[in-house]
C-alpha positions in Angstrom: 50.1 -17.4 50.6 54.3 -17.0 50.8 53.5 -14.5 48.0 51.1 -12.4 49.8 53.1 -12.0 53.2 55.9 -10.5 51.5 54.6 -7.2 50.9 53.0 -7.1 54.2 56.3 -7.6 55.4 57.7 -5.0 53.3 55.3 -2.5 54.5 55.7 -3.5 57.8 59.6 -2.5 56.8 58.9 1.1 55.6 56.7 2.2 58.5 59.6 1.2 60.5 61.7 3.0 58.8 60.0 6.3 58.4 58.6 6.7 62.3 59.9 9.6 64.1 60.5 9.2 67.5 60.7 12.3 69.9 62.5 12.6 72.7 61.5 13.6 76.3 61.8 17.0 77.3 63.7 16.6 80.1 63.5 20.6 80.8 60.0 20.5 81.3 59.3 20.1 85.1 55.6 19.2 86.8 53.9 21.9 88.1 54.0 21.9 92.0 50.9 21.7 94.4 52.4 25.1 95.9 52.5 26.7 92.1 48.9 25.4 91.6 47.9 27.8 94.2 49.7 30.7 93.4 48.6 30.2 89.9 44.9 30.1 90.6 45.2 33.0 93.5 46.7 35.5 90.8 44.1 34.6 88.1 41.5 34.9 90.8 42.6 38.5 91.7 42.9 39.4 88.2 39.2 38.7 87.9 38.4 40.1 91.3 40.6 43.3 90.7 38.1 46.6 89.3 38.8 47.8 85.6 40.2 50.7 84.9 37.2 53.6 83.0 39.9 53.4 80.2 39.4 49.3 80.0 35.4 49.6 80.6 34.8 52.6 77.8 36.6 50.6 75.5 34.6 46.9 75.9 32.0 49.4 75.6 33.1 50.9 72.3 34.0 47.8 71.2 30.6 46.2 71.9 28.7 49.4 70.3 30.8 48.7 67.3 30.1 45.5 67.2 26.3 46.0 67.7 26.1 49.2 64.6 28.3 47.2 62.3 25.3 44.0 62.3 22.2 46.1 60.7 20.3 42.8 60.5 17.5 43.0 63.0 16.0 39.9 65.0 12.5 38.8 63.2 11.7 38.1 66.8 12.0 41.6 68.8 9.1 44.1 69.0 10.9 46.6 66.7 11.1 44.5 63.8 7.5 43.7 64.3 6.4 47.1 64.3 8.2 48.3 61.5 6.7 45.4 59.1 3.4 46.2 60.1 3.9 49.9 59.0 4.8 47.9 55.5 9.0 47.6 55.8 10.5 44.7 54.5 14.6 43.5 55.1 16.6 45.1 52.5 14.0 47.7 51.9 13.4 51.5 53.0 10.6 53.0 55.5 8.3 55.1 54.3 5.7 55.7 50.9 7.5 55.2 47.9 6.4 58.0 45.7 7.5 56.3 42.2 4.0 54.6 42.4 2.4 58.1 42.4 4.1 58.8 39.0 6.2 61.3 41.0 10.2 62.0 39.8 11.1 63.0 43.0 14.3 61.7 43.8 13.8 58.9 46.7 15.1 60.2 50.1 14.0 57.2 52.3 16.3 56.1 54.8 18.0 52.5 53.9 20.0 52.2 57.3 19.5 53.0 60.6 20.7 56.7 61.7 24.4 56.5 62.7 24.9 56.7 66.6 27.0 60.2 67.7 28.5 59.6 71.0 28.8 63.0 72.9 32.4 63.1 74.6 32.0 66.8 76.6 29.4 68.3 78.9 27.2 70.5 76.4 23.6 69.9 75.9 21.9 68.4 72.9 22.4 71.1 70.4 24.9 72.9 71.4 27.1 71.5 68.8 24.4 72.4 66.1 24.8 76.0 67.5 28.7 75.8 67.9 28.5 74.8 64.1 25.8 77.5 63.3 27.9 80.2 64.8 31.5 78.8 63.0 29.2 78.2 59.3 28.1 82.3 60.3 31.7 83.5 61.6 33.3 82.1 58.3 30.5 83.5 55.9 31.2 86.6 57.7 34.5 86.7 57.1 34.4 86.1 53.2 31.7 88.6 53.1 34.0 90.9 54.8 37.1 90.3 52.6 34.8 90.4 48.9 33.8 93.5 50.4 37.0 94.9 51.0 38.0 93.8 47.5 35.2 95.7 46.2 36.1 98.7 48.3 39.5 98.8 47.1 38.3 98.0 43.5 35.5 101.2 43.6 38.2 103.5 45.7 41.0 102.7 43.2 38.5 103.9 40.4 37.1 106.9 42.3 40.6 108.2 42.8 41.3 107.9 39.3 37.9 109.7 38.2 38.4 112.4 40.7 42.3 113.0 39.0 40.9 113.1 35.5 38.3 115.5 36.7 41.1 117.7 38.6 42.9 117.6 35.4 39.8 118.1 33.2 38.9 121.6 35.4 42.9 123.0 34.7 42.6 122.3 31.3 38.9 124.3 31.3 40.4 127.1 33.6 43.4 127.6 31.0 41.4 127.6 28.4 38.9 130.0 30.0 42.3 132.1 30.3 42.9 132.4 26.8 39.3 133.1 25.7 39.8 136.3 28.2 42.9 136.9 26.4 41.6 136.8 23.0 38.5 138.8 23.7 40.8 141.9 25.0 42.9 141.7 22.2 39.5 142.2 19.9 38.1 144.7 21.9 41.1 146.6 22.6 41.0 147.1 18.6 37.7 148.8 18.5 37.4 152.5 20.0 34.4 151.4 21.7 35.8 149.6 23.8 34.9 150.2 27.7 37.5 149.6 30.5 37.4 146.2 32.0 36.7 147.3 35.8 33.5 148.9 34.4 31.9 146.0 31.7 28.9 144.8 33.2 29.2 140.9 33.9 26.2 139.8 31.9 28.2 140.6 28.8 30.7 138.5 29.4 30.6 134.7 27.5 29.3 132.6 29.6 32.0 129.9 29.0 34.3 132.0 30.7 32.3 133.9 32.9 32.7 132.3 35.7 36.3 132.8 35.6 35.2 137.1 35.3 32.9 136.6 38.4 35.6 134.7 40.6 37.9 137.6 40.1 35.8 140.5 40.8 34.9 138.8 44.0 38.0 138.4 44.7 38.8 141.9 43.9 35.5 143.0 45.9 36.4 141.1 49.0 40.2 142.4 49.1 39.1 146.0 48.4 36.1 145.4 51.4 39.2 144.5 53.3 41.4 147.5 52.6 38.8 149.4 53.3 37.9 148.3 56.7 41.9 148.4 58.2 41.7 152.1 56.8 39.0 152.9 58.3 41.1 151.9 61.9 43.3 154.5 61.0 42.6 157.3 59.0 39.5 158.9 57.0 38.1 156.8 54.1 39.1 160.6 51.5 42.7 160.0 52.7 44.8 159.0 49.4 48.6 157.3 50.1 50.3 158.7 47.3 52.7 155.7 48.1 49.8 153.4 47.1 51.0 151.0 44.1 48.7 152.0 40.7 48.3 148.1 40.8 46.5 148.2 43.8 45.1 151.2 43.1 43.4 149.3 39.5 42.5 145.9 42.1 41.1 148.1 44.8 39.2 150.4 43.0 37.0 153.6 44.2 33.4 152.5 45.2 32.0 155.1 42.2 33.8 153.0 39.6 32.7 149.8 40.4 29.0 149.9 42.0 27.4 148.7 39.3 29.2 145.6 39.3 28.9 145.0 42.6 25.5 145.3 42.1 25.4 142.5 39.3 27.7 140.3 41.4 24.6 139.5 43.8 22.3 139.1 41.3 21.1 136.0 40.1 22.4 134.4 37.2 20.4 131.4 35.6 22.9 131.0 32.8 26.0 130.6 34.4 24.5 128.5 37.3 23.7 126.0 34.3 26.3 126.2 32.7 29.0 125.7 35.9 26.4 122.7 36.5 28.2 120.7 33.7 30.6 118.1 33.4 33.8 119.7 33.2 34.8 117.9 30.1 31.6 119.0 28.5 32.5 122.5 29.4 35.7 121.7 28.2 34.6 120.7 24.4 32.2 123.5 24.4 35.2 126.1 25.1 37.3 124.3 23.0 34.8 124.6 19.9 34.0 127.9 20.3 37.9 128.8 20.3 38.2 127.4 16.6 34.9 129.0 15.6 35.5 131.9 16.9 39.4 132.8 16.7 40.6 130.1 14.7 42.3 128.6 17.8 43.4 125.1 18.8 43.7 125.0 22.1 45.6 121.5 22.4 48.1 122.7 19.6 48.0 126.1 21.5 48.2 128.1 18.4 45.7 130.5 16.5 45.7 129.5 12.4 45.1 132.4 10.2 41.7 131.2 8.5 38.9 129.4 9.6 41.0 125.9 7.7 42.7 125.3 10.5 45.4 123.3 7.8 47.5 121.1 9.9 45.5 120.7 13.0 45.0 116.6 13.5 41.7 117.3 15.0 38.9 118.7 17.4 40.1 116.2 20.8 42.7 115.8 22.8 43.5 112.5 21.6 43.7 113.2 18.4 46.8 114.9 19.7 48.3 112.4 21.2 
């Protein structure tokens, strides 16, 4: 027994030894009757006092939240019970599930309920659907508008460029018109059959460069028509100015020398209407062709060879010139 009570009594020791006592607060004071009652009179106007539409929209939000954020519907309420008679079960989707049918349609059925859109302005239902509609249309517009102008600048860029190639194609066709002209009058002037030029009849002309002819007879016709006509103000039409230049004299002609290609000038011609109906690079090559046929004559190297060889001419184009 004395051996038994002598580790009770050293227990007893160490729990003496290792008890904390605290000391009193001797700050802390009891609350007074009077303090009681202002206490309870504040707390009872902060319950009695009206919250704020900021305090009261956001219990609300806060209770909305709370009420989308648990999905699980009560067994018990009318909703659920409708729902699993029309064959929903929890977890699953409404609606027929067209896998069964053998159908690889992908599966659209709704698996939640439809998120809740509070409205926060005064419009009507829809009219952010049409505010959305008209900004989706506005911005469609807009990228229609700038791929078009892209497209415009694109097709003008390329029009301008075709329309100075073909400005530079029709100089390179009137020059070479110019030295056909020249060429022929150096043949004819050869042979003593040859008539003047003011009285050749226009049909036997080329026609590659007889549109270059007809332009300056017209010319010449419309000047003279004028000449005539201020003249005729002033003096008789058998008055000669000895003064008058031989030039314009040649250009302005007497009406016995030139009638019958006046004549010709306002007749049809078929041929020529064709032919100025070309490209002018096609009218181009043709002249350019006939030039070496006809006169040995490279018009890119601008000189006439002595034979039909042509020896030393790179070739028939321009860019074989180049």
């Amino acid at each position: 027994m004395a051996s038994d009570s002598k580790p009770e009594a050293a227990d007893e020791e160490d729990d003496y030894l290792t008890m904390i006592f605290e000391e009193p607060d001797t700050n802390a004071k009891k609350e007074t009757l009077t303090q009681k009652k202002r206490r309870l009179a504040r707390q009872a106007e902060e319950r009695s006092r009206p919250k704020s539409k900021a305090q009261l929209a956001e219990e609300e939000r806060a209770k909305r939240e709370a009420a989308l954020n648990n999905s699980d519907l009560d067994k018990s309420s009318k909703g659920f019970k409708m729902m699993a008679a029309l064959g929903y079960k929890p977890g699953g989707a409404l609606g027929k599930d067209n896998s069964s049918n053998g159908v690889s349609a992908p599966d659209t059925r709704l698996r939640e309920p439809i998120g809740v859109e509070m409205k926060e302005d005064r419009g009507g239902i829809g009219a952010d659907s049409e505010k959305k509609r008209k900004f989706r249309e506005e911005v469609e517009r807009k990228a229609d508008s700038e791929k078009r102008q892209k497209v415009d600048a694109d097709e003008f860029r390329i029009r301008q460029q075709q329309e100075r190639e073909e400005k530079r194609r029709e100089g390179q066709y009137y020059g070479a018109m110019k030295v056909a002209e020249r060429l022929e009058e150096e043949e004819l002037s050869s042979e003593s059959t040859a008539k003047p030029t003011n009285s050749r009849p226009l049909s036997s002309y080329n026609v590659l460069w007889r549109g270059l002819v007809k332009k300056r007879l017209l010319n010449e016709r419309e000047r003279r028509m004028r000449y005539d006509m201020d003249q005729s103000l002033s003096r008789l039409p058998t008055y000669d100015d000895p003064d008058e230049e031989k030039v314009d004299q040649i250009a302005l002609s007497r009406k016995s020398q030139v009638e019958e290609v006046d004549l010709e000038l306002d007749q049809e011609d078929k041929e020529l209407e064709e032919f100025e109906a070309l490209e002018s690079h096609e009218k181009l090559d043709k002249l350019v062709l006939f030039l070496r046929d006809q006169w040995h004559y490279c018009f890119w190297c601008k000189f006439r060879y002595p034979d039909a060889e042509i020896e030393g001419c790179p070739g028939t184009t321009e860019e074989d010139h180049d």
